[in-house]
C-alpha positions as CSV (number, residue, x, y, z in Angstrom):
1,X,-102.9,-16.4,21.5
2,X,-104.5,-14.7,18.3
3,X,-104.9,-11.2,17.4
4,X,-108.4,-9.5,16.9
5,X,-110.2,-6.3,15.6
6,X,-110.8,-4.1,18.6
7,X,-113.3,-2.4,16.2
8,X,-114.8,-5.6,15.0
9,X,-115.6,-7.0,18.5
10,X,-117.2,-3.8,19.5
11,X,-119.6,-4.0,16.4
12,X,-120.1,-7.7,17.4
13,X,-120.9,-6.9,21.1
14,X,-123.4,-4.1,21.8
15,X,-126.1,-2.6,24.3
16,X,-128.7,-0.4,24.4
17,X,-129.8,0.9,28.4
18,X,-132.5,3.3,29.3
19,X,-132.0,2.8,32.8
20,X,-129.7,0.5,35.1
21,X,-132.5,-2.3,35.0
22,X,-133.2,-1.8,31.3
23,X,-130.5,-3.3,29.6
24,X,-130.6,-5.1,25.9
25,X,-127.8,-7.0,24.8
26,X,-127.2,-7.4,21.1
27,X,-124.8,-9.8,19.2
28,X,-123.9,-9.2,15.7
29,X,-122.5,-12.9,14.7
30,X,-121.2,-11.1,11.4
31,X,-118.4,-10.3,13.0
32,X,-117.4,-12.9,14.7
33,X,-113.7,-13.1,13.1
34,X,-112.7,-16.0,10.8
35,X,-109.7,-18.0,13.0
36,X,-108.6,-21.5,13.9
37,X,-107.7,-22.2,17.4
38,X,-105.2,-24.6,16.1
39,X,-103.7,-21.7,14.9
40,X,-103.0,-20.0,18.2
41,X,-99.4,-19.0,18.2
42,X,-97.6,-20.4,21.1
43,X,-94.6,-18.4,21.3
44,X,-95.8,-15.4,21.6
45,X,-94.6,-13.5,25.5
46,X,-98.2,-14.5,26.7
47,X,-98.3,-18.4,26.0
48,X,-97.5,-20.0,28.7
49,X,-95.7,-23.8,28.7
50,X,-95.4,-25.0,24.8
51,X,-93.9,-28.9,24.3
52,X,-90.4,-27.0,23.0
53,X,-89.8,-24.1,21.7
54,X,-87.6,-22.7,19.8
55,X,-89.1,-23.5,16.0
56,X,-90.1,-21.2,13.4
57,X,-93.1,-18.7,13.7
58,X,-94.9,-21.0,11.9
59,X,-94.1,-24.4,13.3
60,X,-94.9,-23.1,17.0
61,X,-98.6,-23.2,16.8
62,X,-101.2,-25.3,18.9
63,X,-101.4,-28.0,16.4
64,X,-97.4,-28.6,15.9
65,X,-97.7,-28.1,20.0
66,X,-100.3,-31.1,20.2
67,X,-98.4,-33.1,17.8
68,X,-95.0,-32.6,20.3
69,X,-97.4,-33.7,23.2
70,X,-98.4,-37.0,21.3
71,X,-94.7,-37.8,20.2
72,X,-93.4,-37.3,23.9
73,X,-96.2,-39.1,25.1
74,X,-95.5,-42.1,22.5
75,X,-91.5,-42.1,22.4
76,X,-90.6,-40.4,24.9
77,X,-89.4,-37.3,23.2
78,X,-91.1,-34.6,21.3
79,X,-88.3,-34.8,18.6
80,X,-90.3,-38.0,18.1
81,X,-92.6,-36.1,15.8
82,X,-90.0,-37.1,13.1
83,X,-91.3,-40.6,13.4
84,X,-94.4,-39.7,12.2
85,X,-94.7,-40.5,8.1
86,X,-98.7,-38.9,8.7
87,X,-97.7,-35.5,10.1
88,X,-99.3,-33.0,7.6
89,X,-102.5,-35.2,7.6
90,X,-102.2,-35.2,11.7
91,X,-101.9,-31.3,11.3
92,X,-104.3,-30.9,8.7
93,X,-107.0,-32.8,11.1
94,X,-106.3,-30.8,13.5
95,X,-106.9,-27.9,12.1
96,X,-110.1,-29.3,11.1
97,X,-111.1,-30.2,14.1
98,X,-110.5,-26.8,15.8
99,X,-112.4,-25.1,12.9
100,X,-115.3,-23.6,12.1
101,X,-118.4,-26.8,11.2
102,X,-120.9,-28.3,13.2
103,X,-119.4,-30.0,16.3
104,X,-115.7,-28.4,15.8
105,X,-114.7,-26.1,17.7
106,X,-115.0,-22.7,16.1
107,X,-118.2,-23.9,15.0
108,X,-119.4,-24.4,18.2
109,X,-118.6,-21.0,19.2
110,X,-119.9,-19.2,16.4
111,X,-123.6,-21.6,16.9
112,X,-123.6,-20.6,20.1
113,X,-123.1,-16.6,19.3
114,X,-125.7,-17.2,16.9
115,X,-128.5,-18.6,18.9
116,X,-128.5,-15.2,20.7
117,X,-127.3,-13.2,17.7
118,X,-129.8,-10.2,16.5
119,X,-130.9,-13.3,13.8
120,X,-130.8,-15.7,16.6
121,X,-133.7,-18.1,18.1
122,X,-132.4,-18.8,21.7
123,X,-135.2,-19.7,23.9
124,X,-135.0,-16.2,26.2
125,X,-134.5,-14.1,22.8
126,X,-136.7,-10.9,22.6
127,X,-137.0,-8.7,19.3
128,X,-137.5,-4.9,18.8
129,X,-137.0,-3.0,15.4
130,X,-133.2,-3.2,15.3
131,X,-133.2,-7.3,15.8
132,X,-133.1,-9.9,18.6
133,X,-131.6,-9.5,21.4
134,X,-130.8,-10.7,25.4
135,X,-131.7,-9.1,28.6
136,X,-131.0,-9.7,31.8
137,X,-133.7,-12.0,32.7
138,X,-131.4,-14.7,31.3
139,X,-128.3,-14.6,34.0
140,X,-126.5,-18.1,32.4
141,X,-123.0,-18.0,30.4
142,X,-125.1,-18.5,26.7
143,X,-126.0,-14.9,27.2
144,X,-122.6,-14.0,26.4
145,X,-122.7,-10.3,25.5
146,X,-124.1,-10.1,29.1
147,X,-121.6,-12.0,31.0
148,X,-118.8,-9.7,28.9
149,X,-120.4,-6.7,30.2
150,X,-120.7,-7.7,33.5
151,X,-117.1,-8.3,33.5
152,X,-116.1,-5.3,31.7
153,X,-118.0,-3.0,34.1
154,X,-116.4,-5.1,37.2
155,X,-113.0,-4.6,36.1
156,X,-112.8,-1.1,34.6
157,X,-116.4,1.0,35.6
158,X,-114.9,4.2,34.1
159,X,-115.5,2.5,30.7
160,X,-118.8,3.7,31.5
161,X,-118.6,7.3,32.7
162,X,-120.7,8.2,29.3
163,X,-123.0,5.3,29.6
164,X,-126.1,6.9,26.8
165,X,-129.7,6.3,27.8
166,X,-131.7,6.5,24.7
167,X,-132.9,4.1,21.9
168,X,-129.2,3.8,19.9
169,X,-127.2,0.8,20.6
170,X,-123.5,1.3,21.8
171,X,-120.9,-0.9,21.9
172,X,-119.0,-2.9,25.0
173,X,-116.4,-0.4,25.4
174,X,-113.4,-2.6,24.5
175,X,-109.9,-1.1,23.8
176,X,-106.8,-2.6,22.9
177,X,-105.4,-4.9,25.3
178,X,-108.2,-6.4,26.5
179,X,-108.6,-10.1,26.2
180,X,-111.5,-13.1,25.9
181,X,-110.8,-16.0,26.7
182,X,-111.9,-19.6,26.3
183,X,-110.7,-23.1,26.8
184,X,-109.7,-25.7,24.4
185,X,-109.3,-29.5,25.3
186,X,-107.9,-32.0,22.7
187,X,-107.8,-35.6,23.1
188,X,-105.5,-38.4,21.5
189,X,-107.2,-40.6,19.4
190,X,-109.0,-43.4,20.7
191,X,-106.3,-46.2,20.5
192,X,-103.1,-44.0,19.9
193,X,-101.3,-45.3,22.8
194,X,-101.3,-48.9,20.9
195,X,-99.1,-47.9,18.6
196,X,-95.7,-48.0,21.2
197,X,-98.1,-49.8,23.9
198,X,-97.9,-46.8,26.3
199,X,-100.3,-45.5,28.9
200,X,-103.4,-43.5,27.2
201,X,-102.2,-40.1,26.0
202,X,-103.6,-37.4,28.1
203,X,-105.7,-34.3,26.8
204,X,-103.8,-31.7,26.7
205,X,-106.1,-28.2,27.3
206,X,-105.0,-24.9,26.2
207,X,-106.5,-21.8,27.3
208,X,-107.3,-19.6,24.3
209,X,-106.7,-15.5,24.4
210,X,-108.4,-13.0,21.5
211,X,-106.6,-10.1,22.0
212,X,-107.9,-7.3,21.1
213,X,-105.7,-4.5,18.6
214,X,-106.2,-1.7,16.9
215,X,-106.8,-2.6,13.0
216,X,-103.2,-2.0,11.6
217,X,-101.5,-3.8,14.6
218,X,-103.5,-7.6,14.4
219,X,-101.2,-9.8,13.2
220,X,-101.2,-13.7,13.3
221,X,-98.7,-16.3,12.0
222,X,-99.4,-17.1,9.0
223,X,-99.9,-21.2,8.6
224,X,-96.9,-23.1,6.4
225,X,-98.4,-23.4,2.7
226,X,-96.7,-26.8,2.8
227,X,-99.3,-28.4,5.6
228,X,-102.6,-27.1,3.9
């Protein structure tokens, strides 16, 4: 789990409708927030199934979780992270890894936002005088500000009661408490099992929640000076 800006995702996500077939979706990439999945915090009351618990704040995120998995995985234990002389560098890759850059995983996220961003250049992109934007001709997951307002209006219609026809862009009416979601898979690395001559490691996947708070209440645990 990490915290987010309920005020910053509704200035990423917005719309503009002049009818019920007439919708533009608009993606402001800008605020995309600056995180690291391998900085989810695992013991917060919504995580679900950490290695151990137990630790410090700030030894219970997804990378210590990953490094647990590959010492029970290797020894048997997840106390066998002690064994490990590497452990900052293994957590410092990690955190890498999950990051923002091309192919990591908050990179990934943020390219894809991009490509259909009010700057972007997706394939199905259309442009009018306040940017690029989506429309419903393109029904796949890329369109993303599409598939959240889909959902939103599924889940929670009244959201809409004041729907605005006109030319002004509003935003997906998010409020605190709401959540997005994604999935995160990390693999062992190719070989590790070698090193006590055990089966392959598994992946381990974790499913990833931005929750959404009002500004003064988004807090996430702060990373351990000593492993940056």
């Amino acid at each position: 789990m990490l915290t987010v800006d309920v005020a910053q995702m509704r200035s990423l996500f917005t719309f503009k409708t002049s009818s019920d077939s007439d919708l533009k979706y608009y993606v402001n990439a800008d605020y995309w927030p600056s995180l690291n999945v391998a900085n989810a915090m695992m013991d917060n009351a919504a995580s679900v199934n950490p290695i151990a618990s137990g630790f410090a704040a700030n030894k219970m995120l997804v990378a210590h979780d990953f490094i647990r998995h590959l010492a029970l995985n290797l020894f048997g234990t997840y106390q066998g992270v002690d064994l490990f002389n590497n452990e900052v560098a293994l957590l410092q890759n990690l955190r890498l890894i999950c990051g923002v850059g091309a192919g990591h995983t908050m990179g990934e996220i943020l390219s894809v936002l991009s490509a259909v961003s009010i700057t972007g250049n997706h394939a199905n992109i259309v442009s009018d005088q306040t940017g690029n934007y989506m429309t419903n001709d393109d029904s796949s997951n890329t369109n993303i500000c599409r598939v959240l307002f889909e959902q939103l209006i599924g889940v929670a219609p009244e959201r809409f009661a004041n729907l605005e026809n006109g030319p002004n862009s509003q935003p997906i009416p998010f409020q605190a408490g709401d959540t997005i979601s994604f999935k995160v898979t990390i693999n062992a690395a190719a070989g590790q099992e070698n090193l006590t001559d055990v089966e392959a490691i598994p992946a381990r996947s974790y499913k990833i929640k931005l929750v959404m708070m009002a500004s003064g209440n988004v807090s996430n645990t702060a990373v351990d000076a000593a492993e940056l």
